[in-house]
C-alpha positions as protocol buffer text, in pm:
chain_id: "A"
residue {
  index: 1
  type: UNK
  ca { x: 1510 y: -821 z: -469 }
}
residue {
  index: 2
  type: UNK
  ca { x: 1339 y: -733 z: -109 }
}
residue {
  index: 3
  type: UNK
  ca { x: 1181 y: -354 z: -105 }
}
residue {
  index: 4
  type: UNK
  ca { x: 1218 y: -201 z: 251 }
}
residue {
  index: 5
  type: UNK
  ca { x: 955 y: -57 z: 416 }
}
residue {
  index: 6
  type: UNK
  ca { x: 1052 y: 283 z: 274 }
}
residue {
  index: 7
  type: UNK
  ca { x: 1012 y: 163 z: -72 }
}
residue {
  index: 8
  type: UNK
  ca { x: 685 y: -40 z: -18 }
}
residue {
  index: 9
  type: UNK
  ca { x: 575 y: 311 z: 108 }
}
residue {
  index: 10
  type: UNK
  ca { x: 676 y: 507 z: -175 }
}
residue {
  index: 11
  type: UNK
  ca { x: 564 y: 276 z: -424 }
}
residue {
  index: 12
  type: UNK
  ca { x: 192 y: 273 z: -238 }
}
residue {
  index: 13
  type: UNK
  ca { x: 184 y: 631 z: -217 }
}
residue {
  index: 14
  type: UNK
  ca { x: 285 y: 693 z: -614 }
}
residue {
  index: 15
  type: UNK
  ca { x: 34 y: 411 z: -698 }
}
residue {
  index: 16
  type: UNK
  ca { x: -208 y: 628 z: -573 }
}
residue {
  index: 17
  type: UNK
  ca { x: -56 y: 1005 z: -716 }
}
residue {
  index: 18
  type: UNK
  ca { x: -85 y: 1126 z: -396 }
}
residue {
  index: 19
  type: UNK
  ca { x: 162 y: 1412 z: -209 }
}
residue {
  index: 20
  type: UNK
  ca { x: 296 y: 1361 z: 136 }
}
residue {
  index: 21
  type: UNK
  ca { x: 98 y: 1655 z: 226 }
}
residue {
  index: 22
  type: UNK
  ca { x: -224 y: 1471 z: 94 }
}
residue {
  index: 23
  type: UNK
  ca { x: -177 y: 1141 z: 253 }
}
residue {
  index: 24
  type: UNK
  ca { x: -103 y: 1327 z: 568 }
}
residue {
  index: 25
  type: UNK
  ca { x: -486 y: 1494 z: 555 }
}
residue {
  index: 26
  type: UNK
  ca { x: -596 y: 1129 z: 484 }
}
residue {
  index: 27
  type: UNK
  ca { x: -441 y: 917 z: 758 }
}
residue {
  index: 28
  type: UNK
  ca { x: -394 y: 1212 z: 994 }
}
residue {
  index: 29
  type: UNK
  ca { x: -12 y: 1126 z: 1013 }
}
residue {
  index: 30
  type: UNK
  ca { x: 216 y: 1422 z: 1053 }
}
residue {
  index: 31
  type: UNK
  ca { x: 395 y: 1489 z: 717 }
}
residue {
  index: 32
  type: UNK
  ca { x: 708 y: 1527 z: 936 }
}
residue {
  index: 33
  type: UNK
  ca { x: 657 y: 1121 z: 1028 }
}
residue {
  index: 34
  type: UNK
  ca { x: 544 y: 1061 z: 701 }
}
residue {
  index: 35
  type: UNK
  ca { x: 934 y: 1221 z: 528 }
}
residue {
  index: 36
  type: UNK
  ca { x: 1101 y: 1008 z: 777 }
}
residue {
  index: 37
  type: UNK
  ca { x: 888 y: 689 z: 732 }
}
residue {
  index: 38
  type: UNK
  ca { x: 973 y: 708 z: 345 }
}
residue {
  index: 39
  type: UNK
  ca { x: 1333 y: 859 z: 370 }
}
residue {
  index: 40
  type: UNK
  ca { x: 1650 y: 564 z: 401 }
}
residue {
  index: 41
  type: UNK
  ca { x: 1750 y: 708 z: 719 }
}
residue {
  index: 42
  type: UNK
  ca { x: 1711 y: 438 z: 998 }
}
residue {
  index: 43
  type: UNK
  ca { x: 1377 y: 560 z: 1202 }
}
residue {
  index: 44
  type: UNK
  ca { x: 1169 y: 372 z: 1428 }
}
residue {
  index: 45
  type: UNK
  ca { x: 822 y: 445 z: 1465 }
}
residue {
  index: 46
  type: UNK
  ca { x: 517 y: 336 z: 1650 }
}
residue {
  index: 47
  type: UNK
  ca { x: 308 y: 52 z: 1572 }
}
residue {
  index: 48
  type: UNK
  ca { x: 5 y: 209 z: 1508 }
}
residue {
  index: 49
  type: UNK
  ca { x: 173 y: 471 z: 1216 }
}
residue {
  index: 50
  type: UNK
  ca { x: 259 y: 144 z: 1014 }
}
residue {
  index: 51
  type: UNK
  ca { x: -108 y: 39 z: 1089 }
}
residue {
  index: 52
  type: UNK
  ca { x: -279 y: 310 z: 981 }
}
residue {
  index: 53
  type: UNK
  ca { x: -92 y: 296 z: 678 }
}
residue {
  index: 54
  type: UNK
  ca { x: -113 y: -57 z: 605 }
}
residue {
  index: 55
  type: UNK
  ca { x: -519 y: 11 z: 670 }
}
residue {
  index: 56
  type: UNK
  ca { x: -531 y: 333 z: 448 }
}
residue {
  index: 57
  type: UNK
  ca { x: -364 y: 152 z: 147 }
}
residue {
  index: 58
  type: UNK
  ca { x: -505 y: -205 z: 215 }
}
residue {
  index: 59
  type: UNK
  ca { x: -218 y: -370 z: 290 }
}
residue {
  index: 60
  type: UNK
  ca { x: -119 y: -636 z: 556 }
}
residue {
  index: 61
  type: UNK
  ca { x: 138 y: -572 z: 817 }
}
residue {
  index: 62
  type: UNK
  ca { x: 282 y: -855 z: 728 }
}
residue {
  index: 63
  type: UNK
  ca { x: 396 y: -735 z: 375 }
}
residue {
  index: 64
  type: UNK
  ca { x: 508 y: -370 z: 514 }
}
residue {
  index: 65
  type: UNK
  ca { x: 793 y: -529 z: 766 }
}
residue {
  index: 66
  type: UNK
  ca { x: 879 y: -749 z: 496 }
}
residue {
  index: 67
  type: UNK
  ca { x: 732 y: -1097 z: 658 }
}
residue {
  index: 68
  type: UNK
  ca { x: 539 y: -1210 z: 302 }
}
residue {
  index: 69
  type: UNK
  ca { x: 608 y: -1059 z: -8 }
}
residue {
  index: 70
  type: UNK
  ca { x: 213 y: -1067 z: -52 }
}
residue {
  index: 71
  type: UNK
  ca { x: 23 y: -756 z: 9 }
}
residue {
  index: 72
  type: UNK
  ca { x: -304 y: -884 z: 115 }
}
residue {
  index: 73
  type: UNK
  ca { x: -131 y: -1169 z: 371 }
}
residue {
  index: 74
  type: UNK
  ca { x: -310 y: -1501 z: 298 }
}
residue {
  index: 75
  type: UNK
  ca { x: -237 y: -1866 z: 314 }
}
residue {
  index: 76
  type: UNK
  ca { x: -269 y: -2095 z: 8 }
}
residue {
  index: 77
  type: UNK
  ca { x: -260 y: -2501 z: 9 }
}
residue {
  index: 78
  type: UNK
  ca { x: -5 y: -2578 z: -252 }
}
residue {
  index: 79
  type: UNK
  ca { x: -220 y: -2835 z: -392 }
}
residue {
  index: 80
  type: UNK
  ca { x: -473 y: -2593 z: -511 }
}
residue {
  index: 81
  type: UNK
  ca { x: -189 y: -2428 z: -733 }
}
residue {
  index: 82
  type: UNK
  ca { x: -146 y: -2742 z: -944 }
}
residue {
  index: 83
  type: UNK
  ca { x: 225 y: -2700 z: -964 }
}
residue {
  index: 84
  type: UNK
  ca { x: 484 y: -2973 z: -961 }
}
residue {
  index: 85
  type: UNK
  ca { x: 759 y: -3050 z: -728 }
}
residue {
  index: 86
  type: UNK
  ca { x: 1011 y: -2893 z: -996 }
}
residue {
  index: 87
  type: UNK
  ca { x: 821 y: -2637 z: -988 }
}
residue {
  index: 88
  type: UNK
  ca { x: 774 y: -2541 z: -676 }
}
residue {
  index: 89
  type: UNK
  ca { x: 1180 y: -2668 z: -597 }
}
residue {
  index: 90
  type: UNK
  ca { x: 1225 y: -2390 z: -860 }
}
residue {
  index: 91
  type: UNK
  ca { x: 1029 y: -2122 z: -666 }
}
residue {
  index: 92
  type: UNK
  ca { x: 1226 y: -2156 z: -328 }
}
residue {
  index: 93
  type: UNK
  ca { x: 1536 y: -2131 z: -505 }
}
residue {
  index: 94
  type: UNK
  ca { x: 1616 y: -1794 z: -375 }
}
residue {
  index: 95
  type: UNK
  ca { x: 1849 y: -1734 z: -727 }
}
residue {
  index: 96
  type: UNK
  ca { x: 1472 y: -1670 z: -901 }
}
residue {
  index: 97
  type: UNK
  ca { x: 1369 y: -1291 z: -927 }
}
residue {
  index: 98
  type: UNK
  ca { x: 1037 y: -1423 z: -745 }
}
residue {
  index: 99
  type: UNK
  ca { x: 969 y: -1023 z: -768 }
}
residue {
  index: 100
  type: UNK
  ca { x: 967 y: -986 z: -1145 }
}
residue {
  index: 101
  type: UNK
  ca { x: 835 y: -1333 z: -1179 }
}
residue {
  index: 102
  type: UNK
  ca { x: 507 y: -1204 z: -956 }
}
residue {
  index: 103
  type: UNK
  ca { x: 493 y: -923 z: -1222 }
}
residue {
  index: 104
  type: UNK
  ca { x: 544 y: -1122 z: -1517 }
}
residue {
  index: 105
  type: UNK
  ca { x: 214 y: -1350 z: -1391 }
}
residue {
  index: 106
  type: UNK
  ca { x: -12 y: -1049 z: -1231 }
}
residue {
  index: 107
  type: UNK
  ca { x: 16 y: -811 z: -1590 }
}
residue {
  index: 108
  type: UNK
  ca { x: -339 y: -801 z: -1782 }
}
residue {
  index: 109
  type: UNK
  ca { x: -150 y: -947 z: -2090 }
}
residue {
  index: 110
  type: UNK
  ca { x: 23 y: -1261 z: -1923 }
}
residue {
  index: 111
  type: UNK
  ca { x: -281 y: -1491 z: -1979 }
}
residue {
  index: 112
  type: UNK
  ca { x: -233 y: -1394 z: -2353 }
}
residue {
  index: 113
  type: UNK
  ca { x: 105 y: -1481 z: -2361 }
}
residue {
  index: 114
  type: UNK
  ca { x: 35 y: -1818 z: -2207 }
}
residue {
  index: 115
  type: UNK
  ca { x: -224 y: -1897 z: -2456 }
}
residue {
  index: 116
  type: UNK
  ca { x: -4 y: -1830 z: -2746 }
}
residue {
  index: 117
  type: UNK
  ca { x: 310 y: -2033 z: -2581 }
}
residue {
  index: 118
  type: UNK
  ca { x: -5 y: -2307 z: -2575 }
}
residue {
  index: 119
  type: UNK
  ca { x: -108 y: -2285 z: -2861 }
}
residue {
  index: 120
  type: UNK
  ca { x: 283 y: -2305 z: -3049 }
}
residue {
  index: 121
  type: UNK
  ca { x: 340 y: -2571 z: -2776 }
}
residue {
  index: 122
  type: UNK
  ca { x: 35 y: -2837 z: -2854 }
}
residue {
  index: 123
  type: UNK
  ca { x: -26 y: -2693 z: -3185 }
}
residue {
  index: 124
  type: UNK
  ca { x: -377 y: -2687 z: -3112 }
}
residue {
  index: 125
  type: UNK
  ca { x: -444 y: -2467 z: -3459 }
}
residue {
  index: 126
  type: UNK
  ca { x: -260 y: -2672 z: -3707 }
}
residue {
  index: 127
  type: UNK
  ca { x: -576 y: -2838 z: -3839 }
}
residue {
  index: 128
  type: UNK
  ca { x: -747 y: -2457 z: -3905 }
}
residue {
  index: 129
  type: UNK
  ca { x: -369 y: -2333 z: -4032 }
}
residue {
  index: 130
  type: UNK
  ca { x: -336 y: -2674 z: -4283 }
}
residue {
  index: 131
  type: UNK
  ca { x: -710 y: -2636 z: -4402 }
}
residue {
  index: 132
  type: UNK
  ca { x: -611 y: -2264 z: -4509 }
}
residue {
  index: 133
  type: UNK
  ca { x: -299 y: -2355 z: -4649 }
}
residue {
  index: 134
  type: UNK
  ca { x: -489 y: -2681 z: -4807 }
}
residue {
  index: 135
  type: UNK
  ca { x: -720 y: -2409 z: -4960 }
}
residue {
  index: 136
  type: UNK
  ca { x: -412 y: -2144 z: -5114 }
}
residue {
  index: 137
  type: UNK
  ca { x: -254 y: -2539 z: -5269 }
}
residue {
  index: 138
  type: UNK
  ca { x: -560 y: -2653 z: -5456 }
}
residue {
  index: 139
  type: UNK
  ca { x: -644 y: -2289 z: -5595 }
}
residue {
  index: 140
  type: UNK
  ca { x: -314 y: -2282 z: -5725 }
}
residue {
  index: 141
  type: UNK
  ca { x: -364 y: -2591 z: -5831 }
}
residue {
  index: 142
  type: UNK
  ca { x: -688 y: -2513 z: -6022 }
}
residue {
  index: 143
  type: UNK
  ca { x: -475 y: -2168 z: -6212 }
}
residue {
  index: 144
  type: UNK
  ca { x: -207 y: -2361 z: -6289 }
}
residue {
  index: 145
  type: UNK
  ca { x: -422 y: -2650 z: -6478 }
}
residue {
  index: 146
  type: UNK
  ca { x: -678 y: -2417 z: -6648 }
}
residue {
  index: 147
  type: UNK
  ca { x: -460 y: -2132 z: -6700 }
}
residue {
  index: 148
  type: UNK
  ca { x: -153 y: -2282 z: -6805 }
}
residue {
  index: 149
  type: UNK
  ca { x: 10 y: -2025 z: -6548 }
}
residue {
  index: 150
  type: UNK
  ca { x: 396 y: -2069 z: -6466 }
}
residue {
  index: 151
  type: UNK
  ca { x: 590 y: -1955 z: -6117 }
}
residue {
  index: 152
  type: UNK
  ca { x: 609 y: -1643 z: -6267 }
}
residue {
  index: 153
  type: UNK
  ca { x: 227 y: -1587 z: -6289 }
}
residue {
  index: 154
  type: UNK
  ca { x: 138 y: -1282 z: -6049 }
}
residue {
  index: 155
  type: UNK
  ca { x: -186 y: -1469 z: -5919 }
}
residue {
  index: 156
  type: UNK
  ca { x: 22 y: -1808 z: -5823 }
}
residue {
  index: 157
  type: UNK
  ca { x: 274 y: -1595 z: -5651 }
}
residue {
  index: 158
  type: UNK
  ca { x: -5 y: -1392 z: -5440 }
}
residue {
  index: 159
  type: UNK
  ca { x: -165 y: -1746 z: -5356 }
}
residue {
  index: 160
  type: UNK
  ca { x: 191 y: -1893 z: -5251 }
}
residue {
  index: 161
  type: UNK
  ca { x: 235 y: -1551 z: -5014 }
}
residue {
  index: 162
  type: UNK
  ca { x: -97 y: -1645 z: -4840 }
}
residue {
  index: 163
  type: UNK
  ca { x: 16 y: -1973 z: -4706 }
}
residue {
  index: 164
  type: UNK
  ca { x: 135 y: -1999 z: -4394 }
}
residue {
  index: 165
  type: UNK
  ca { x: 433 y: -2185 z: -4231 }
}
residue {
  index: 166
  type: UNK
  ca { x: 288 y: -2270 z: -3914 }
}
residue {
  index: 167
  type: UNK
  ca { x: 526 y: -2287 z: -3680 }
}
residue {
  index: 168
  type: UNK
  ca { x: 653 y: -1944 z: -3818 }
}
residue {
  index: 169
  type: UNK
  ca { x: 348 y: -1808 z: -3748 }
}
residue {
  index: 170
  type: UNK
  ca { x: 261 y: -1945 z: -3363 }
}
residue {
  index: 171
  type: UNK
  ca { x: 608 y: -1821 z: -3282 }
}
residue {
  index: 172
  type: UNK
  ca { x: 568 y: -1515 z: -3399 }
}
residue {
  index: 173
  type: UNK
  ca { x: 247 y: -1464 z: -3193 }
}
residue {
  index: 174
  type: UNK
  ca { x: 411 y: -1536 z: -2910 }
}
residue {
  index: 175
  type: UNK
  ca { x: 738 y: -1295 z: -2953 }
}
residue {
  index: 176
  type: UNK
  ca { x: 452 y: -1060 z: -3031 }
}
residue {
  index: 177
  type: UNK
  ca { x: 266 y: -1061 z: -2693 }
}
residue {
  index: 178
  type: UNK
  ca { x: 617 y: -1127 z: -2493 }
}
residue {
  index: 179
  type: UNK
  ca { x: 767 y: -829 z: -2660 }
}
residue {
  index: 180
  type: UNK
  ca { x: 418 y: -610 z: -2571 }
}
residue {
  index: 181
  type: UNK
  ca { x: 433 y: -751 z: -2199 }
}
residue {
  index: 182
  type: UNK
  ca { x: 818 y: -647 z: -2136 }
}
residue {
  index: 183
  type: UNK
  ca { x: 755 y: -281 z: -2319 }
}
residue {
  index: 184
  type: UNK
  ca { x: 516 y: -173 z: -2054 }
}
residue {
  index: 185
  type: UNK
  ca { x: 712 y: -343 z: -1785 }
}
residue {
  index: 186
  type: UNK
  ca { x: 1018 y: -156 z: -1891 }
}
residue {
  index: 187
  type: UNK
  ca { x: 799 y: 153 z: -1919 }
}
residue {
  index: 188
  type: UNK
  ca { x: 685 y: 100 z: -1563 }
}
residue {
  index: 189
  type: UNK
  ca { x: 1040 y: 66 z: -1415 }
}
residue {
  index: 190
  type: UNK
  ca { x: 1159 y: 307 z: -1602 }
}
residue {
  index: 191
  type: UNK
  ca { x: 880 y: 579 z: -1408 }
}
residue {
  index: 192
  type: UNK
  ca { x: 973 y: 394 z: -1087 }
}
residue {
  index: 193
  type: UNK
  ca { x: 1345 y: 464 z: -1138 }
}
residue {
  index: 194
  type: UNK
  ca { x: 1291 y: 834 z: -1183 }
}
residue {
  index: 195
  type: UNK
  ca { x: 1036 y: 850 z: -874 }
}
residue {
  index: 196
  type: UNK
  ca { x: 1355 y: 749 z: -706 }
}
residue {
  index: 197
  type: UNK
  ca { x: 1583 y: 941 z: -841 }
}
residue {
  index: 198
  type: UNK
  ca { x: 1360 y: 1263 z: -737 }
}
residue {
  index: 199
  type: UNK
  ca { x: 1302 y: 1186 z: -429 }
}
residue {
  index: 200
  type: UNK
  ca { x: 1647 y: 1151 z: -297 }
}
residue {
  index: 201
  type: UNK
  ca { x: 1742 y: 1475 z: -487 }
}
residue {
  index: 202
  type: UNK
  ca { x: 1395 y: 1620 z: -243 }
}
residue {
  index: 203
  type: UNK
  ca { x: 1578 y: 1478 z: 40 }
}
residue {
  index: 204
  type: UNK
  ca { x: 1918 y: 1637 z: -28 }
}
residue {
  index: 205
  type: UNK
  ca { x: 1747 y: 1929 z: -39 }
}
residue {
  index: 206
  type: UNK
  ca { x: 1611 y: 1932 z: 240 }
}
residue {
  index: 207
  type: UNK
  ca { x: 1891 y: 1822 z: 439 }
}
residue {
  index: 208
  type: UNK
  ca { x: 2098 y: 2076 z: 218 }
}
residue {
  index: 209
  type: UNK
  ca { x: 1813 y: 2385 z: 364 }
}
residue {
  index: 210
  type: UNK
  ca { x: 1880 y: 2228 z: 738 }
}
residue {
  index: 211
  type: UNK
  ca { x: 2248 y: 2266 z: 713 }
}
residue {
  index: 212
  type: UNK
  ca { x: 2201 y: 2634 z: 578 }
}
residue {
  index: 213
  type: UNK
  ca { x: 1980 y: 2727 z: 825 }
}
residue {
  index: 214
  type: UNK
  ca { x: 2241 y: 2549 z: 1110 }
}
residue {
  index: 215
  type: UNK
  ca { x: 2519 y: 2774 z: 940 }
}
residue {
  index: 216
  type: UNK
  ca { x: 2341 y: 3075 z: 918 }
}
residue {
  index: 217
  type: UNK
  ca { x: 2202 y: 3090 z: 1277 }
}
residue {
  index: 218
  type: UNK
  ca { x: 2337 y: 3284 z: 1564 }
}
residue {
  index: 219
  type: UNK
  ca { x: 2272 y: 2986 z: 1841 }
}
residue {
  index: 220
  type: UNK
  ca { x: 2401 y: 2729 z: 1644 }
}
residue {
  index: 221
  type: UNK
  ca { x: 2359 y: 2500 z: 1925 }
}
residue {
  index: 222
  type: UNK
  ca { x: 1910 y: 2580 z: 1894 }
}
residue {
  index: 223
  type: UNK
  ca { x: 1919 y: 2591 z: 1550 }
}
residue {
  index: 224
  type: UNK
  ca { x: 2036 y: 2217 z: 1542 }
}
residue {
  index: 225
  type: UNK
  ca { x: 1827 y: 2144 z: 1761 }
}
residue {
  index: 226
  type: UNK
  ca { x: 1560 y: 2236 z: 1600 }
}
residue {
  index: 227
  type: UNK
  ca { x: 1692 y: 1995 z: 1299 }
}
residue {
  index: 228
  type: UNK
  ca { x: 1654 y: 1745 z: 1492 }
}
residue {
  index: 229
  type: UNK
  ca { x: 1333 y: 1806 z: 1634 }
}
residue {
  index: 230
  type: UNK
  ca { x: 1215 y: 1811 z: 1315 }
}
residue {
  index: 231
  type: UNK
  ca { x: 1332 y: 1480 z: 1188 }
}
residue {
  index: 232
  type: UNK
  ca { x: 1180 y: 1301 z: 1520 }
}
residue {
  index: 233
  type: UNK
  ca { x: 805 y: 1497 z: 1495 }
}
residue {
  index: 234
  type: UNK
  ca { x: 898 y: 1731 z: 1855 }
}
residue {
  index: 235
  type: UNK
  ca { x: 730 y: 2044 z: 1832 }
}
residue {
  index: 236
  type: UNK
  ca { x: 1023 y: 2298 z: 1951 }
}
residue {
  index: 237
  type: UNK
  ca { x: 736 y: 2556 z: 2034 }
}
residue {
  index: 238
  type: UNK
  ca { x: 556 y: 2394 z: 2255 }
}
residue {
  index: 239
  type: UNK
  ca { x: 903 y: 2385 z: 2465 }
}
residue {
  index: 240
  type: UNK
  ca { x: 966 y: 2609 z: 2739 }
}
residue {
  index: 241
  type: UNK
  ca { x: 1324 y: 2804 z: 2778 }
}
residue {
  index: 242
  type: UNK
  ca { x: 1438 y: 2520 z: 3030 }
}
residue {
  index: 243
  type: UNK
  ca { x: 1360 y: 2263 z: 2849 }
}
residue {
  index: 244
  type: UNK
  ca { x: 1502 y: 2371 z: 2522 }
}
residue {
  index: 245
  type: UNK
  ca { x: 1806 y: 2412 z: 2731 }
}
residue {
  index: 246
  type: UNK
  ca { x: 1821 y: 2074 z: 2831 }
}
residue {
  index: 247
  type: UNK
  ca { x: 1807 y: 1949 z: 2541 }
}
residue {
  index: 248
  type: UNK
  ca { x: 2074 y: 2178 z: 2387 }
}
residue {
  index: 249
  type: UNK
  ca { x: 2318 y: 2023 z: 2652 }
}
residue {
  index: 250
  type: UNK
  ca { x: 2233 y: 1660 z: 2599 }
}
residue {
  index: 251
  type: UNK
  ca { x: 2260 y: 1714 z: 2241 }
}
residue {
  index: 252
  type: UNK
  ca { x: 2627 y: 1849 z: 2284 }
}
residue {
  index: 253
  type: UNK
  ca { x: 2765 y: 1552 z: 2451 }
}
residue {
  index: 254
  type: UNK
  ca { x: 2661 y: 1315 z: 2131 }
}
residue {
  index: 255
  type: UNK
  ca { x: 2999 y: 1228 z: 1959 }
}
residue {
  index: 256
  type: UNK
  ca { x: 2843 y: 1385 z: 1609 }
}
residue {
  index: 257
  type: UNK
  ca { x: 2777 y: 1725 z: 1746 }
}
residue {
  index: 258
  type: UNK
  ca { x: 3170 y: 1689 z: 1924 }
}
residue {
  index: 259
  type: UNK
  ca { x: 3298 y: 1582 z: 1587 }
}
residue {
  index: 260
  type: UNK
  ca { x: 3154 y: 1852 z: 1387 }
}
residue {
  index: 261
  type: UNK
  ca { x: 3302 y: 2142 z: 1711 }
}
residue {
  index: 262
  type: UNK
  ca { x: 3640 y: 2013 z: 1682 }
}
residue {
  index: 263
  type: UNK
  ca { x: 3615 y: 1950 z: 1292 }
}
residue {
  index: 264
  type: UNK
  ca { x: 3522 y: 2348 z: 1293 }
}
residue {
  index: 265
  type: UNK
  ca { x: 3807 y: 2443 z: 1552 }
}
residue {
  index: 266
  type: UNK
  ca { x: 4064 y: 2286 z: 1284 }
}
């Protein structure tokens, strides 16, 4: 799955526990921009907002308008990777979450994972794991002849519950460190989820305030303007009575505003 420049914006921001309010201090953005630039609504800004962002939070350009899925944009000779042409056949095939696949291999506990999937693989342990369960046999071994002890005997069966079935045991280790691995990924998504999920209920409200405000107002026809001056960054104040007018009119001939009269008239 492909974040949108929204989300890649969101998810930079929360990786960093900052407020909009915050970030705008930082970057000297207004927080006004900064809503719309991490809302879903379809808003065009300038250039040099997205840079200053992609410079603040050390990201390229690139990976903000969705051109690499890399942050820090950077070319790589395949050959240096090592990987075959399966594998790399398997990488452009666009039915591979390439996404969760990049998280699987950048968590601190992947390169224990991989060690324990090669160590079960090449069994590179067996000779330690035989020589211990080589040790537990001839022990046993040992009771049994100078003791005269039987299956029964509680030191034989302690001896037979310290070997180890190898196999068993490397698979286990890896389950282990797979299972450890998905729990804080799950735990991750899970926080990521609920980030969403507040955020649009911040953005209903706010659109839910805008519409109050709309209804509530005398000059209905100012008081959506003023909406909308606030969702593209225009300072109403700074506005004299003419131009405010102006605006008022142009804003009445967009079909919306005419939908919303004559849905009101009904």
């Amino acid at each position: 799955m492909t974040l949108t420049l929204q989300e890649k914006l969101r998810d930079l921001r929360d990786e960093r526990k900052l407020t909009i309010a915050e970030l705008s201090k930082m970057t000297a953005i207004p927080t006004s921009t900064l809503q719309r630039l991490e809302s879903e609504e379809d808003y065009r800004t300038g250039y040099q907002d997205i840079r200053e962002l992609a410079k603040f939070y050390k990201v390229s350009t690139d990976y903000l308008f969705g051109l690499t899925n890399n942050r820090i944009h950077y070319s790589v000779k395949l050959s240096e990777l090592n990987l075959s042409d399966s594998a790399i056949e398997t990488l452009k095939d666009k039915k591979i979450n390439t996404r969760l696949l990049s998280e699987l291999i950048a968590h601190a506990d992947f390169f224990k994972l991989l060690v324990a999937v090669e160590i079960y693989l090449d069994k590179t342990i067996d000779p330690q794991l035989k020589s211990w369960n080589a040790a537990f046999e001839v022990a046993e071994q040992k009771i049994r002849k100078h003791y005269n002890a039987d299956d029964v005997d509680r030191t034989v069966e302690i001896l037979n519950a310290g070997a180890i079935d190898e196999d068993e045991f490397l698979l286990n280790r890896v389950i282990e460190r797979f299972r450890g691995l998905l729990d804080t990924l799950h735990i991750e998504h899970a926080k990521k989820a609920r980030s969403s999920e507040t955020k649009q209920a911040d953005i209903l409200k706010i659109l839910t305030d805008d519409i109050d405000k709309v209804m509530q107002s005398e000059n209905k026809g100012k008081a959506k303007l003023a909406v909308l001056a606030k969702h593209i960054g225009l300072n109403i104040n700074g506005l004299s009575d003419d131009e405010i007018e102006v605006l008022i009119k142009a804003l009445e001939k967009s079909d919306t505003y005419r939908n919303n009269r004559g849905k009101r008239k009904k």
